[in-house]
N, C-alpha and C positions, 0 to 999 in steps of 0.2 A: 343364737344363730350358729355357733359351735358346735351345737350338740353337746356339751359336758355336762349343762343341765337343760331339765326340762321341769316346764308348766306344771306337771304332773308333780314329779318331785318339790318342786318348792310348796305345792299345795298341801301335801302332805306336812311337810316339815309346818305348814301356818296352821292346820288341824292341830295337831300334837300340841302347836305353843298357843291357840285357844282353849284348848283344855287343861294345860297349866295353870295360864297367867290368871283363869278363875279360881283355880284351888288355892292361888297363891296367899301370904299371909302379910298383909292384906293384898286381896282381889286389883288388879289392876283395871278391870270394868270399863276400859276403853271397848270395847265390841260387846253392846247388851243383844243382840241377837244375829244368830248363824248356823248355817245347817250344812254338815260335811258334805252330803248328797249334792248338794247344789254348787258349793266349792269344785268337787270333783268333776259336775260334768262341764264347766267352762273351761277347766284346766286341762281336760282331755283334749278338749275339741282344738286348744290354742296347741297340746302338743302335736295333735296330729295338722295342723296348721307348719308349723312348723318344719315340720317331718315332710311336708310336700310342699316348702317355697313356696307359701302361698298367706305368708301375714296381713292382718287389716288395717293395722296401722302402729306405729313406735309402741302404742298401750297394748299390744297383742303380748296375750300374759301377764302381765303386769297385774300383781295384787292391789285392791284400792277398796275403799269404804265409805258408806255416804252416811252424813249426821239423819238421824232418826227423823228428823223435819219433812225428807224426802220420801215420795213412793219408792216402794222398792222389795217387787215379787218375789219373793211369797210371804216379805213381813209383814208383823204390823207396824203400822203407821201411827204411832204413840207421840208422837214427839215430845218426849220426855214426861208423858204422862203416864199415871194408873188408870185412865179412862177410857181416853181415845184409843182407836184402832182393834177393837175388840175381835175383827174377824182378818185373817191375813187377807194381804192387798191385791188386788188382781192386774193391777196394769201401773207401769213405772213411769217414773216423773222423766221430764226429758232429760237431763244428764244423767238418769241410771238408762237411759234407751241408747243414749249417743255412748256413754262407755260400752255397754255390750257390744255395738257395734265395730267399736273399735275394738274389741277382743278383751279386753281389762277382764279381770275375773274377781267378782265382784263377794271379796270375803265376808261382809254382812255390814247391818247400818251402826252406827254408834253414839255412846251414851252423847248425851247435851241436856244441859240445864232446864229444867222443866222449861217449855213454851219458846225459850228464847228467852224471859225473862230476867237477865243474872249475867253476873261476868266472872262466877267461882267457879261456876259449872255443878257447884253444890246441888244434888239431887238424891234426898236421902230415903225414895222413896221405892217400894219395894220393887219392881224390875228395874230399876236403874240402879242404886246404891251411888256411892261418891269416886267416879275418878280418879287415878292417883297418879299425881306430876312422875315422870318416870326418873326426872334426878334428883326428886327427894318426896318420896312413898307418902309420905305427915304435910306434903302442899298439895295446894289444890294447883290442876289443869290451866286455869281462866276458864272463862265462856262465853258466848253457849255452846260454841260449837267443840265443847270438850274430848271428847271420847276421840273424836277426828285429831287431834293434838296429838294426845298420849299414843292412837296408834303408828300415827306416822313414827314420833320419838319413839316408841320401843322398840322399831322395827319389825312391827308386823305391815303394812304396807309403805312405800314410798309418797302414794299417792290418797290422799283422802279428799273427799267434797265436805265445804262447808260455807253456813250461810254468815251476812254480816248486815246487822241494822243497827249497832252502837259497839264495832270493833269484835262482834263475836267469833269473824274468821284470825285478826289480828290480835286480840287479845291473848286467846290459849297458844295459837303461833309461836306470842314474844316468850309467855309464862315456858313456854317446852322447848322452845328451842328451834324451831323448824320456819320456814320458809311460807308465808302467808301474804297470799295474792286476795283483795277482795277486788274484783274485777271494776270499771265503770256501771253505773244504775244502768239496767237494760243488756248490759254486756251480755251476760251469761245467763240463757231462760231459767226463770224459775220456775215453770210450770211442773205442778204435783208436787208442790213442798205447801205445807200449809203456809197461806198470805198474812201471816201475821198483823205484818206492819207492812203495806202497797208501798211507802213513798220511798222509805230507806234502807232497806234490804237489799243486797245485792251477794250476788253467787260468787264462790270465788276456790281454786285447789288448794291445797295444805300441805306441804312438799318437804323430801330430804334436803332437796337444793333449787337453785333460782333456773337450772337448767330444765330440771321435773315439773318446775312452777308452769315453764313456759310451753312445754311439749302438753301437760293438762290441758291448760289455757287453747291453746292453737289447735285441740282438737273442739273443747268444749263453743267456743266465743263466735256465734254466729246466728242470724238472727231465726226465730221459731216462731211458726203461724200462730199456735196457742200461745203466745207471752208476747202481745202488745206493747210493750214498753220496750222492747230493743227493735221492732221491725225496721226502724230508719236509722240502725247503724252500721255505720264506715266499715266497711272490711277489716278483718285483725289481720293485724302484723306484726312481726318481727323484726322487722328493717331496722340494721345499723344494730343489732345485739352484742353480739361478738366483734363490735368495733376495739380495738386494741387498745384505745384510754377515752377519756374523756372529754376531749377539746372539742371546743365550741359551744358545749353545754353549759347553763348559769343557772346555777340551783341557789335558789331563795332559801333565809335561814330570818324568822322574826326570833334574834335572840333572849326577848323578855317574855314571850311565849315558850320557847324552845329550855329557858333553863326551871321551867316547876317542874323539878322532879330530884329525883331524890340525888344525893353527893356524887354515889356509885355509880348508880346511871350515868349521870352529867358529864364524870370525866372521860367516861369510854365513849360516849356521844358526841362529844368535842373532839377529841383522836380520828373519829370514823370521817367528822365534814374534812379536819386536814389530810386525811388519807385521797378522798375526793378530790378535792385540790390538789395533789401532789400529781394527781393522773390528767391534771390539764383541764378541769373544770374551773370556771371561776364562782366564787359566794357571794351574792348578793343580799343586802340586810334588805328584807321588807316589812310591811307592816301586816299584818294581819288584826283589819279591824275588828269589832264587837264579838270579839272569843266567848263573851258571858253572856250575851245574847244568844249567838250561836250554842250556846252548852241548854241554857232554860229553851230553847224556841225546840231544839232538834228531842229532848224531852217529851215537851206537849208532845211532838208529832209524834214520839214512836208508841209512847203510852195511848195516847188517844186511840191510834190504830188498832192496835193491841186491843184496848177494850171494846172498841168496836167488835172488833171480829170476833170476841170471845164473848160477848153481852149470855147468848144463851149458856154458855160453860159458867159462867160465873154465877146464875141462876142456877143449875141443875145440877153441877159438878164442885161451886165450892166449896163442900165438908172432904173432897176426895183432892182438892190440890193442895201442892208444899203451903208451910206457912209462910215463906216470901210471897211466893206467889199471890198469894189473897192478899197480901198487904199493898205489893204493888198494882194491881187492879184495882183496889180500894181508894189507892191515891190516882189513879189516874181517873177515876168518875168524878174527882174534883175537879178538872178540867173544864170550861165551856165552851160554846164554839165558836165564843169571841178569842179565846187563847187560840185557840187552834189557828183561827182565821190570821191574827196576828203574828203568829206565829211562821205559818205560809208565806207573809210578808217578810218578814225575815228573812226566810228563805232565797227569796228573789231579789233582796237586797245583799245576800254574801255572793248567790252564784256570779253578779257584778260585780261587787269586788272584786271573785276570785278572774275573771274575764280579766280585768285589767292587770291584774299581778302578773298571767297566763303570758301577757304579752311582751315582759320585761324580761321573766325565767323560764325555766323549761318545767322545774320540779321546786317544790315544796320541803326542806329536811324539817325532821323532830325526831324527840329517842319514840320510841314505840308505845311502850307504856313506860308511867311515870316511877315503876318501882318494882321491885321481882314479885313472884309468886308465892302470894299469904301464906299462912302456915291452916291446919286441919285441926281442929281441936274436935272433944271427944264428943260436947255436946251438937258438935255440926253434923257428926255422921245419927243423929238422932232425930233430932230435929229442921235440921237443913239451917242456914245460915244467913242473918237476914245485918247487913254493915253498910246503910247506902254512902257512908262516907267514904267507904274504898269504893264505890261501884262508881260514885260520881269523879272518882279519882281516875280511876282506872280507865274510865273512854275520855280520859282530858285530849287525849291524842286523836281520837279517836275518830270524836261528833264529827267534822269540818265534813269528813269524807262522805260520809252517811249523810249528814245533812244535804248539803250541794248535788253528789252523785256523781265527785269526781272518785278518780281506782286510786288505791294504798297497796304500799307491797313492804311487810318489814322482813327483813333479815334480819338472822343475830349475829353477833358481833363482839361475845366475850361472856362472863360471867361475873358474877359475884363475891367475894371474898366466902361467901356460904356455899360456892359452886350450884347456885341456880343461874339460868339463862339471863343476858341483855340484849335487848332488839333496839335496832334503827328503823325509822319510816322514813319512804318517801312515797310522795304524794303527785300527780300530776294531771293536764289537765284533758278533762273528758275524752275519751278514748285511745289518749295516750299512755296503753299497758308498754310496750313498745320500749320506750325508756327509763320505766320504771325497773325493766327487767335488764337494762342493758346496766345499768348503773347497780342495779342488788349484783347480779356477778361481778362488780368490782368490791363491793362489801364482803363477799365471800372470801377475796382474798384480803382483804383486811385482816380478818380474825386471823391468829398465829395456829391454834390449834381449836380442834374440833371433842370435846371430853365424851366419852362414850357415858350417857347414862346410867343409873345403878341397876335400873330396869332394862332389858336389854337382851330382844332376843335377833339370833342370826339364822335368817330363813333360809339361807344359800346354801347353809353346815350339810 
């Protein structure tokens, strides 16, 4: 608004550092596809916006990136495949339509774990290559919504989209460092992302801060004639954000659920509830019933779907996808649709549970994920990386939200004695984004200091 910079100039400076951050050694591969032409002319038009008092919304200007999952003119639409998308895309998913309209200048889509399937973001396949955690190059991202991580952490946009059906918005979030909203189920249209998985996917921003989180959100989160599944929700809001502590809020902690996770975690994640507490919330112990129900039931559903959707790709295309990929496709046709059926029942047995918990607290704590960001070894940039023991680790935090369809929002909240990132979640209950945002800006100020990654470029310079 100044005038000391403009749209134009930042655009430029993010041109330059995507043609860097690819020659780099190694590739930082957060943005697999972008074309300066198209950078350039949204970046004109927000400055000459600008230049005549006339912006479309707080995202006017603003650089942002949607995971490969999404339409998004004039790419292709791979979502982390060598298959799909063969001819660039002619018409854009609804949150790359609603960001143009708000001005955002939409720097290109980014890398993600083939299909969705994965929580390393490991993708070693030839337009995509692997990811690389921006505060330590040899870890991986998380996934799947990877590339959208690493961009936001390196500083090439504040603002990225990305999807979540077993923690893929919150996953790479915790693993990078950054600010990860997966909205409520229906929240955020997904229409023009591939439907993976119908039941548990939900749309969510991927932010510097919990303030970006919310300004995304508040434009994104409203209901869309093509995406059935949020037309009968409540208005978003932000009410009571910026309330100045915490009182009168009772955040739920199950702490035999809340302490699987590793030492490091555990004690920064114990400091963040007392931090809570100190601002005038009170902690209440609940229980959070059948967690290993909920982990196997939320499984079947997202696999089953998954193979659904994909039945003809799995025929036609499986010599061309990752070898995870085949392997977990191949376990989810073990499935029947007695699991599945049962499984649905499950479902409708936690969402009551979580009703009644809903009524006692406001929010739900847990650390985010149960342990920092694996390390890259040489045969994963090869062959891609197939560990379902961390995978099944890694959304221990994860399933409840995805299952149910209530929103998570983690912040980080410290580091590791390795100087990789540590995330907090909180969780609450369906369509209250509202206070999950009000409470991550006080987790903001928990942290003492903010460590600039080793990755790390400054678009402003």
């Amino acid at each position: 608004r100044s005038g000391k910079l403009t749209p134009s100039h930042v655009a430029k400076n993010i041109i330059a550092v995507l043609e860097d951050c690819d020659k780099s050694t190694p590739p930082l591969r957060a943005i697999v596809q972008w074309d300066p032409e198209q950078i350039m002319l949204m970046a004109e038009a927000s400055t000459a916006r600008y230049r005549n008092k006339c912006t479309l919304s707080y995202l006017d200007g603003i650089p942002v990136c949607l995971k490969e999952e999404f339409k998004v003119v004039p790419y292709h639409h791979r979502a982390g495949t060598a298959y799909l998308g063969t001819e660039p895309e002619t018409e854009d998913a609804t949150v790359a339509k609603k960001l143009r309209e708000a001005g955002a200048i939409i720097i290109g889509v980014s890398n993600m774990h083939e299909l969705g399937i994965g929580t390393t973001g490991c993708n070693p396949n030839r337009y995509h290559k692997i990811p690389r955690n921006p505060y330590k190059p040899n870890h991986f991202t998380g996934g799947s919504s990877s590339g959208s991580a690493a961009a936001v952490a390196a500083g090439l946009c504040p603002v990225a989209i990305g999807t979540d059906g077993g923690g893929s918005v919150r996953i790479p979030s915790s693993f990078c460092g950054v600010v990860g909203l997966k909205g409520t189920f229906g929240r955020i249209s997904s229409h023009g992302s591939l439907p993976l998985s119908y039941s548990t996917v939900s749309v969510g921003p991927m932010c510097t801060s919990v303030v970006d989180a919310a300004i995304a959100y508040s434009i994104l989160a409203e209901p869309d004639p093509l995406y059935p599944y949020g037309l009968k929700q409540p208005k978003a809001t932000l009410s009571g954000m910026c309330a100045p502590d915490l009182k009168g809020l009772k955040l739920g902690v199950d702490w035999t659920f809340f302490k699987e996770c590793d030492e490091e975690v555990l004690s920064i994640c114990e400091k963040a509830v007392e931090h809570l507490q100190s601002l005038g919330a009170s902690v209440v112990e609940v229980s959070l019933p059948e967690m290993e129900e909920v982990r196997v039931a939320h499984v079947i559903c997202i696999l089953s779907e998954m193979r659904d959707f994909l039945q003809p790709d799995f025929n036609k295309h499986f010599q061309e996808m990752n070898l995870d990929t085949r392997a977990n496709l191949a376990l989810a046709s073990q499935f029947t649709a007695l699991d599945y059926i049962t499984a649905n029942r499950q479902r409708t047995r936690s969402m009551r549970f979580l009703q009644d918990i809903f009524t006692t607290v406001h929010c739900i704590l847990t650390p985010a994920v149960p342990s920092t960001a694996p390390r890259i070894y040489e045969s994963d940039l090869l062959t891609g990386s197939s560990d379902s023991a961390f995978t099944v680790r890694s959304m221990r935090f994860m399933q409840l939200a995805n299952f149910t369809g209530i929103p998570g929002i983690v912040v980080p909240i410290g580091y590791s004695v390795a100087g990789l990132p540590i995330s907090f979640q909180v969780m609450a209950k369906w369509w209250d984004e509202a206070v999950l945002l009000r409470i991550g800006l006080k987790l903001e100020q928990f942290r003492c200091q903010t460590k600039k990654p080793s990755i790390y470029y400054d678009v402003l310079a």
